[in-house]
Structures are given as C-alpha cells and as structure tokens.
C-alpha positions as CSV (number, residue, x, y, z in Angstrom):
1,X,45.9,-9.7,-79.0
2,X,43.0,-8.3,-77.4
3,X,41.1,-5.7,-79.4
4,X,37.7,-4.2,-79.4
5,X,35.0,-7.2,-80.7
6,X,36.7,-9.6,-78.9
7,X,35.9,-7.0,-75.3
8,X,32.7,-6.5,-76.8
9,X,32.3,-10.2,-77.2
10,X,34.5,-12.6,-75.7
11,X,34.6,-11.3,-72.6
12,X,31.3,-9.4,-72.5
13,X,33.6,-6.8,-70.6
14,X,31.5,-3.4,-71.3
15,X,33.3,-1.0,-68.9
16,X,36.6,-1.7,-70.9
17,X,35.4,0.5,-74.0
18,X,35.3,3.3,-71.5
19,X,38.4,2.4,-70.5
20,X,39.7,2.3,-73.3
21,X,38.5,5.9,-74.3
22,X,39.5,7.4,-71.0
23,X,43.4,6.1,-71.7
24,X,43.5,7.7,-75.1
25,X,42.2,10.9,-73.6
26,X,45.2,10.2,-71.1
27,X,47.6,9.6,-73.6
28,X,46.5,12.3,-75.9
29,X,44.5,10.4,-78.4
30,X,41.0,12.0,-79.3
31,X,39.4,8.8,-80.1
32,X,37.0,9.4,-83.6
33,X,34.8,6.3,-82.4
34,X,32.4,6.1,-80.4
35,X,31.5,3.3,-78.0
36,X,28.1,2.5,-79.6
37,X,30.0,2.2,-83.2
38,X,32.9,0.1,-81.4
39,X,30.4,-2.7,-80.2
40,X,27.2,-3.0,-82.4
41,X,27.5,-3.7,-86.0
42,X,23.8,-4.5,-86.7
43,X,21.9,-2.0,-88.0
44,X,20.4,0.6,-85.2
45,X,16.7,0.7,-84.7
46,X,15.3,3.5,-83.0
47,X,13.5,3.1,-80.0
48,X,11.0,6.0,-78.3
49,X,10.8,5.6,-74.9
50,X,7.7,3.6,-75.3
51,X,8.9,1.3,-77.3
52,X,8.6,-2.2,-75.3
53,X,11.5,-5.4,-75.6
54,X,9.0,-7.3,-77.9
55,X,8.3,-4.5,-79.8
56,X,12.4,-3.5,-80.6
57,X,13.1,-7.3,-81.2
58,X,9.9,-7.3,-84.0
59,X,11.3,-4.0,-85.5
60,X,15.1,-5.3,-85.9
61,X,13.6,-8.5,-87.2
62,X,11.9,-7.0,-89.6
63,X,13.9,-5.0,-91.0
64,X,16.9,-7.7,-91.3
65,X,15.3,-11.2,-91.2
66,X,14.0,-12.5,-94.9
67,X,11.3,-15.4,-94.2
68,X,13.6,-17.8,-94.3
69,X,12.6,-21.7,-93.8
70,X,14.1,-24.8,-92.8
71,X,15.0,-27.4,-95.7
72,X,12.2,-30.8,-95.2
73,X,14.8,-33.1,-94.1
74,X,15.4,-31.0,-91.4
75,X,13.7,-31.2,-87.7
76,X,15.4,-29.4,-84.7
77,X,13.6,-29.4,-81.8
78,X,14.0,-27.4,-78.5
79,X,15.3,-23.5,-78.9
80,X,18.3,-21.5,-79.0
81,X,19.3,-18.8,-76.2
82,X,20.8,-15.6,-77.4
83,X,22.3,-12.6,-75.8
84,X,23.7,-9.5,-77.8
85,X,24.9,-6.3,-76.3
86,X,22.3,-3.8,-77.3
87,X,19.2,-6.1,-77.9
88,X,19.8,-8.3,-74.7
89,X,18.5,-11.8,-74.2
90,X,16.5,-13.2,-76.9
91,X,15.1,-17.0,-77.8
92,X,14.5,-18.6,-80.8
93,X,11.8,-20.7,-82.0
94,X,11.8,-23.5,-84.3
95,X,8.3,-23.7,-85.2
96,X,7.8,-19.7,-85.9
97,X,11.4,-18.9,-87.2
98,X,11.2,-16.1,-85.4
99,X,13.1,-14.1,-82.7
100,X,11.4,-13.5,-79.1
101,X,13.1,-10.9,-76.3
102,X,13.3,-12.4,-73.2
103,X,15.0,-9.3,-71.5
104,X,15.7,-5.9,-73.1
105,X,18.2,-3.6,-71.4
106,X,16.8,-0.6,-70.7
107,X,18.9,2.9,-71.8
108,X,22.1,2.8,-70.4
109,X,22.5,-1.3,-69.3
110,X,24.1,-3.5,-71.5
111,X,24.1,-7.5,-71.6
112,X,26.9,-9.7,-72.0
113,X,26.9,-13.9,-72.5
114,X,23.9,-15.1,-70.7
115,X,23.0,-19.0,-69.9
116,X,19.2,-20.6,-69.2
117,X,19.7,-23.0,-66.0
118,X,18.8,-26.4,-66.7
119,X,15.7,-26.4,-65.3
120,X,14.7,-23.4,-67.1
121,X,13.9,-20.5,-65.0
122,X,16.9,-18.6,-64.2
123,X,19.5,-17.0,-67.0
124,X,23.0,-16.5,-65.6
125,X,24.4,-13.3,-67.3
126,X,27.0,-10.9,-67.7
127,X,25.0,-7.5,-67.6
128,X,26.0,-4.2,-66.8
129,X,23.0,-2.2,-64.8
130,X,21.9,1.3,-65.9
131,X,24.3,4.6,-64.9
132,X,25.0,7.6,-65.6
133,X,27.4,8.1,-68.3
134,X,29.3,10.6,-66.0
135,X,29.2,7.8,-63.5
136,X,32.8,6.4,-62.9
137,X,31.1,3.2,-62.9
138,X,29.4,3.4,-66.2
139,X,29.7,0.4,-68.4
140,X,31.0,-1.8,-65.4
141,X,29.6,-5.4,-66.1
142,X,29.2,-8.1,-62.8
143,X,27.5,-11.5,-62.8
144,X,23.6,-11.3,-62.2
145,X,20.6,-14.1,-62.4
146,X,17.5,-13.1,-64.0
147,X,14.3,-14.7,-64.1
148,X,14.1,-17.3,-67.2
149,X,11.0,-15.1,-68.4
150,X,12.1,-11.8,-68.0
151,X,10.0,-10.5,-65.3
152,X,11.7,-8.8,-62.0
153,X,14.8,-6.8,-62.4
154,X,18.6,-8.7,-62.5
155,X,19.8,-9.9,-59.1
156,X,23.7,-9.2,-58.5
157,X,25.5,-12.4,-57.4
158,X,29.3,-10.8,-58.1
159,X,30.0,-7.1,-58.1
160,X,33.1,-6.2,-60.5
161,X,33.7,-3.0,-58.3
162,X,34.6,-4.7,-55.1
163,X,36.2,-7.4,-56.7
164,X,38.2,-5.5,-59.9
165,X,37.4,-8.8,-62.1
166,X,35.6,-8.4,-65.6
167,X,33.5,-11.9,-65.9
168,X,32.9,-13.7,-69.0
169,X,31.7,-17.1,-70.6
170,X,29.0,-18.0,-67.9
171,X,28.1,-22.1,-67.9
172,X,25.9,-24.2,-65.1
173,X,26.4,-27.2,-64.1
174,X,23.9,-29.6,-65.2
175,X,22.6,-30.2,-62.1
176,X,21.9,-26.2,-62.3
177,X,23.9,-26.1,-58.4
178,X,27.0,-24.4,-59.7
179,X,28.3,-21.8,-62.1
180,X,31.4,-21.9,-63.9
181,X,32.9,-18.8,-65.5
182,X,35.8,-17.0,-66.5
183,X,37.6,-13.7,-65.0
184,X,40.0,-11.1,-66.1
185,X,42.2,-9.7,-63.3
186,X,44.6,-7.0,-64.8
187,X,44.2,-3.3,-63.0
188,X,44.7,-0.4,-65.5
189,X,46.6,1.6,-62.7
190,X,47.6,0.7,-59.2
191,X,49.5,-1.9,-57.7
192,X,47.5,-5.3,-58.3
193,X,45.9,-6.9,-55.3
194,X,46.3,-10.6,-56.0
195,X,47.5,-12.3,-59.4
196,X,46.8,-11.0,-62.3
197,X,45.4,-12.8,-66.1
198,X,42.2,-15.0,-66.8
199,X,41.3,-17.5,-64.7
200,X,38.3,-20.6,-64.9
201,X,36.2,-19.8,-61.7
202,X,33.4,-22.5,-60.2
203,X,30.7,-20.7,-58.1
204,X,27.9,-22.2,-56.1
205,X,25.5,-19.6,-56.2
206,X,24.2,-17.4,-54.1
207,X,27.6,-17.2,-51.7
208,X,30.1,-18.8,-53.0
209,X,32.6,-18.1,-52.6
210,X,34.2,-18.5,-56.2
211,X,37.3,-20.7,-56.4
212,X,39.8,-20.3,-59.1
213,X,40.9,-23.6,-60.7
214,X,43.3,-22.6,-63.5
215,X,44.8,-19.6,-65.4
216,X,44.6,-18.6,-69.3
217,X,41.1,-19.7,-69.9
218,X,38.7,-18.0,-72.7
219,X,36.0,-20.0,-73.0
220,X,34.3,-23.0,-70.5
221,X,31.5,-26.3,-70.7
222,X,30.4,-28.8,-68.9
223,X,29.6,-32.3,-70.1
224,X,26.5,-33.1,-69.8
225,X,26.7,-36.0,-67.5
226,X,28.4,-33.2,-65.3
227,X,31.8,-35.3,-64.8
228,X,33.8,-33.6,-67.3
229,X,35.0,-29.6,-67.5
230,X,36.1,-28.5,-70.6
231,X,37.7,-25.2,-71.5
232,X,40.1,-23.2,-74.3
233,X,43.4,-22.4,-72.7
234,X,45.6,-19.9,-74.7
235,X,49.6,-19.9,-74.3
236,X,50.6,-16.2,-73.2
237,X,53.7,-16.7,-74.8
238,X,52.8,-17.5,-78.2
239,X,49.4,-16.6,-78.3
240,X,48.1,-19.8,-79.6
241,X,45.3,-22.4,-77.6
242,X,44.1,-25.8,-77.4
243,X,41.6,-27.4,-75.7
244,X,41.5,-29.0,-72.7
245,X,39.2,-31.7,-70.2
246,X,39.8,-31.9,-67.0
247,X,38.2,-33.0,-63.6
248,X,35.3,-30.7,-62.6
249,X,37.9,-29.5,-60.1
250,X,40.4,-28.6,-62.9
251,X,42.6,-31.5,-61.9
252,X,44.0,-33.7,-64.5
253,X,44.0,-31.7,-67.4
254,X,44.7,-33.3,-70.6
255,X,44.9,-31.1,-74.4
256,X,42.4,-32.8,-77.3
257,X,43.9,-30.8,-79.8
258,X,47.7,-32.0,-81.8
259,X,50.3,-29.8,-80.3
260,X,52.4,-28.8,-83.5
261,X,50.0,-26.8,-85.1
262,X,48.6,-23.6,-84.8
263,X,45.4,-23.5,-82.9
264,X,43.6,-19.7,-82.3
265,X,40.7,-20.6,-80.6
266,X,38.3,-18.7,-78.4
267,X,34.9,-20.4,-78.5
268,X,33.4,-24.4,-77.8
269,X,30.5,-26.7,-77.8
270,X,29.8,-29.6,-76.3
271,X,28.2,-32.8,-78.0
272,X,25.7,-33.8,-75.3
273,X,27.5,-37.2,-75.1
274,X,30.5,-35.2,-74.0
275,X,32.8,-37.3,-77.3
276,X,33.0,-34.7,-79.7
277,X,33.6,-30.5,-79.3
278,X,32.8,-28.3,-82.2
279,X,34.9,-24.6,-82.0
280,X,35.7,-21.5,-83.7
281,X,39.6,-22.1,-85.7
282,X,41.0,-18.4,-86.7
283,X,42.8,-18.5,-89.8
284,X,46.2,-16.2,-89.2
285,X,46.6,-13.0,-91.3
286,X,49.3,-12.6,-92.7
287,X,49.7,-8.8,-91.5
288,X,49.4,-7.8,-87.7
289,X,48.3,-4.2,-86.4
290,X,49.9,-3.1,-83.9
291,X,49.2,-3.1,-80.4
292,X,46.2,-0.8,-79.1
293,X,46.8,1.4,-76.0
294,X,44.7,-1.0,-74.2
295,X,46.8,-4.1,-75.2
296,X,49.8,-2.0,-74.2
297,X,48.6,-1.1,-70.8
298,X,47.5,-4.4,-69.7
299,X,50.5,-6.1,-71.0
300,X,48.2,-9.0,-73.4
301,X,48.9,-10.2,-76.5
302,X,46.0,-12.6,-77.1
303,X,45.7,-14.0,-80.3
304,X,41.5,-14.1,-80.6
305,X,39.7,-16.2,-83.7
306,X,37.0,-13.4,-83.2
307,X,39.6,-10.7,-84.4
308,X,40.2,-13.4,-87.5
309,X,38.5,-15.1,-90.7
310,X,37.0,-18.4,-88.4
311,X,35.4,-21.3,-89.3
312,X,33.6,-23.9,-87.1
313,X,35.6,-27.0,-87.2
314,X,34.6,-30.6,-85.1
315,X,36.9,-32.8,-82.8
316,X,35.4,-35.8,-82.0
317,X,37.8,-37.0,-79.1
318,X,40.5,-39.7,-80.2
319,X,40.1,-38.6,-84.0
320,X,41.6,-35.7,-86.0
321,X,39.8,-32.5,-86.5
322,X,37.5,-31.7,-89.0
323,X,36.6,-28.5,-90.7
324,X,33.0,-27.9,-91.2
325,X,32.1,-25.1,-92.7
326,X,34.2,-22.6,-95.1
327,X,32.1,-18.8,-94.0
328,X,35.3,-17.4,-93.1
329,X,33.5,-15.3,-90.8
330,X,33.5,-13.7,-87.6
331,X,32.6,-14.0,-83.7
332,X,31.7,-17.2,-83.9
333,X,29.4,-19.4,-81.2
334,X,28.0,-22.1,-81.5
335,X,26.5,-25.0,-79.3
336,X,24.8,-29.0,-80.4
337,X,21.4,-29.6,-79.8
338,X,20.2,-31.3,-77.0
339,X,20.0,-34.6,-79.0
340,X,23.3,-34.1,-80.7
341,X,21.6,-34.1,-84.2
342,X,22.5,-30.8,-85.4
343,X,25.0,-28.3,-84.6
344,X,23.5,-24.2,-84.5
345,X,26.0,-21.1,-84.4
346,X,26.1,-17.5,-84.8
347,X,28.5,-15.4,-87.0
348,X,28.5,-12.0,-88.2
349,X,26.2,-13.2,-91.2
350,X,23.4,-14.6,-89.2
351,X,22.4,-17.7,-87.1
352,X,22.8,-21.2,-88.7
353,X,22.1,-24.7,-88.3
354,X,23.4,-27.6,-89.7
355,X,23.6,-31.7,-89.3
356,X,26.3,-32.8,-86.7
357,X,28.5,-33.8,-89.4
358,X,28.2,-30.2,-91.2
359,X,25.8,-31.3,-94.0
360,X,22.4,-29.4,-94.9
361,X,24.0,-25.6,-93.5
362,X,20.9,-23.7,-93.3
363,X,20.3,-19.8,-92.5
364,X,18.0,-19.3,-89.7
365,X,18.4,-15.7,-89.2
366,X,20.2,-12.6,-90.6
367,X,20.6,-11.2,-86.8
368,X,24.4,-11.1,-86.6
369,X,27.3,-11.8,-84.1
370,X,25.3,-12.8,-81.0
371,X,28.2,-12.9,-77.8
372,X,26.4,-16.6,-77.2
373,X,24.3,-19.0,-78.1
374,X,22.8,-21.7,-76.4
375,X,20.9,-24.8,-77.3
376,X,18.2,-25.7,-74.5
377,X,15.5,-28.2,-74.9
C-alpha cells in the first residue's frame, strides 16, 4: 500500500502530503506530523536567507559525511546524479568524494526524481515551484527541464493542475529526443475525467503530446542501445510486481522475473549492455498497518519495497536472480556505471558502490535516501 516515504519518494508527488493533511482535517483527524517531518529524515541544517546551494550542500556534508575513501582496487569513473526533496539536485565526484549542488530549491519549492540528458545539459525533473503555503496549489509537483548547470530558473513542460496527473520516475531516451515517465491519475473528489491508476507515459519534449503505453507501472529505463523499454509493473490485485521489457512502444511485453514467487519491487537499473537489471526486493513483514486515509480514499493497496526491509538483488536476463547485498534497508535506487563495472545505490544509510557482481561494497557517503540516483559519464 501506498504510504508516506513511498509519496515522498517513489513518486516524488509533493502536493499529496497536503493532501493528505487536508483529508484528516476533513475526516476529523488533527494530524501530530508535520509535512517537513513526514518527508525528510536527514538531519536539518539551517539556512539564513543568504545562505547559497553550495554553501547548504557543504554544511549538511559536513556535518554527516566522515572522509570516507575508496578501497585501491577500486576505480569508478564518471559521476552520480542525485536529487532529494529538501536539498535538490546534487552530483557526485569521484576524485573529491564529495557532494556538489547543482540546483537548490529555494524556500517553498521542492524537487522530486530528476535525470541529466545524455548529452549533458538539461536535467529532467519532478519539481514543485515556490507558493504560498495558503496557496491551494502548494506542494503541486509538474514535469520541468532545468539547465544541466543550474543557471536559469526551471521551465514547465507538464502542468499537474490542468492535467490532475502527479509524475514520477523521469528517464530519456538515449538519443536525449524523448522522455519517458510515469503518472498517477486518481482524483481525491469529483467524478474522474478519464481512467484512473499509474500509467508509463513517452513524451517528446517540448509538445508532446504524452502517450500512455501501459497501466500499473512504478518505475521505467531505457536500454541503452535505445531498443528496449523496461519497467516494474505491480498487480493491483495482489499487490506484488515483476519486471518487464517491452518494445519502446510498450508492445510485446514479456516478465524477466519467475512468476510463483513473491516479488515487491519498486526501483531498477539497467546494465549498459541492456542483459542484466539490478532492483530493490522488499522483504514482507509479517504484520500490516492498516490502511491510511489516503490509501482509503484513492482506493490503492500498493505493496512498496520502500515501505519494507530491501535489498538490491541482480537479474541477469535468462538466469536466476541474485541477492547482492544483505543492508536490509530502505528507499533504495540504484543505477550501473556507464561501463558496467560497478553498481552505485542510495539507501537510508548513505550512497554505495560496489563491483557488478556485488563484491568490494563501499560507503561513499552518509547522505541518506536520495528519491534517485543516476550514473552519467
């Protein structure tokens, strides 16, 4: 089922806290948390109103990041793309183990998943602009493109208000020509407009228009050859998911995973070869809370590996899975390098990386649960 981190972080869906607060004021609940403590769990800095992006992102570091090295035998090239909530859209460099803000939010805007084109100059990202917290609006996130260095303010390409979608899990094409994301559809009140659920959208910036090509997707990727779209699909009946390739066109879709077990999955990577797919595997708890007003009103009961004790396992297509690390964590993401080498990924413990085959696991930073990582060259 659907619950707070995985809003906060699977879906990058920032106007559903509010939500979520304004129907337990309708129902008569006085929620005793508030939206800051439901989605950030890193420890809060505090910023004056001169405090610049670089600035914020040296202060957290400092505070949470030991100097931590990388082992001899290991040499990852390239850096890592992260985006978080509060601190926005950071990058991380190999050679000065170190954190770098690419955009900050300012007070009031809040950043969901956000993706680096492939030729470098444009992040694609969930982001939700600066309002008023009285505004009805406030928290609302749409789809914007932002320069790859931070400079100029976010450019809309799909407003949630006029459409009613929440948009999550952002991914380009590799020839950088087309987006591919995911969006919720499930009004709160009303009489819904057109079908309702998740659904995989493709997108060819700046117009469109966006074309839905299947339902009861949380997570998408593109191999890197650009011929084959892979995604996590999630049964709404039993709650459980497997992952799928497809045609870029979402024809032909074919499970990689063994049907008779139980798969709760919400996160992937793609090996740049496009034969092997590392992902997030939630271990079930044997005790279930009960629905939240929010899962009651939009009639979901996801089952989310964010919400459960993960681990990052490997499938390397034709062969069984493989469990790879044993962190029991949570909010897992992760993503290969661009040479298929090594394997990074983010948990609520900090930022990894590892060999492909799950050897050498190495800390690379104490910042936790990032809502994506990304692996660029």
């Amino acid at each position: 089922m659907i619950k707070n981190y995985l809003i906060r972080r699977s879906l990058g869906i920032m106007a559903l806290m509010l939500i979520v607060q304004g129907c337990q004021s309708v129902a008569g609940v006085t929620p005793t948390t508030s939206s800051a403590e439901i989605t950030s769990t890193a420890p809060s800095t505090e910023v004056t109103a001169t405090t610049s992006s670089a600035e914020l992102v040296a202060t957290t570091t400092a505070q949470n990041q030991l100097p931590l090295t990388l082992p001899s035998g290991l040499n990852p090239t390239g850096k890592l793309i992260l985006s978080d909530y509060n601190s926005g859209v950071s990058e991380f460099n190999f050679s000065t183990m170190g954190l770098v803000s690419r955009f900050h939010p300012p007070n009031n805007a809040f950043v969901g998943p956000a993706v680096l084109s492939p030729d470098g100059k444009t992040f694609a990202m969930v982001y939700s602009p600066p309002r008023d917290i009285g505004d009805p609006q406030y928290g609302a996130a749409d789809l914007y493109t932002l320069s790859a260095d931070g400079s100029g303010e976010p450019h809309l390409l799909l407003n949630t208000t006029q459409s009613g979608d929440y948009y999550f899990s952002p991914w380009w094409s590799p020839d950088g020509q087309t987006l591919y994301y995911g969006r919720l559809y499930t009004p709160i009140s009303g009489t819904p407009t057109k079908p309702t659920g998740y659904f995989l959208v493709r997108f060819v910036p700046p117009n469109g228009p966006p074309q839905d090509l299947t339902t009861n997707i949380l997570a998408v990727r593109i191999s890197a050859d650009g011929t084959k779209l892979f995604y996590v699909s999630v049964d709404p009946q039993t709650t459980l998911s497997n992952i799928f390739v497809a045609g870029l066109d979402g024809t032909n879709p074919k499970s990689l995973l063994p049907d008779k077990e139980d798969w709760i999955i919400d996160s992937i990577g793609v090996s740049p070869d496009g034969d092997s797919i590392i992902f997030n595997r939630g271990t079930p708890e044997t005790t279930q809370s009960a629905p939240s007003i929010l899962d009651e009103l939009m009639g979901i009961r996801i089952a989310s590996a964010h919400n459960l004790p993960s681990d990052i396992w490997i499938l390397k297509i034709g062969e069984a899975p493989k469990q790879l690390t044993h962190l029991k964590g949570y909010g897992f993401v992760a993503d290969f390098s661009p040479d298929g080498q090594y394997i990074a990924f983010s948990c609520d413990s900090g930022v990894y990386i590892m060999r492909a085959d799950g050897t050498e696991q190495t800390k690379i930073s104490n910042e936790p649960n990032f809502s994506m990582l990304q692996w660029v060259p």
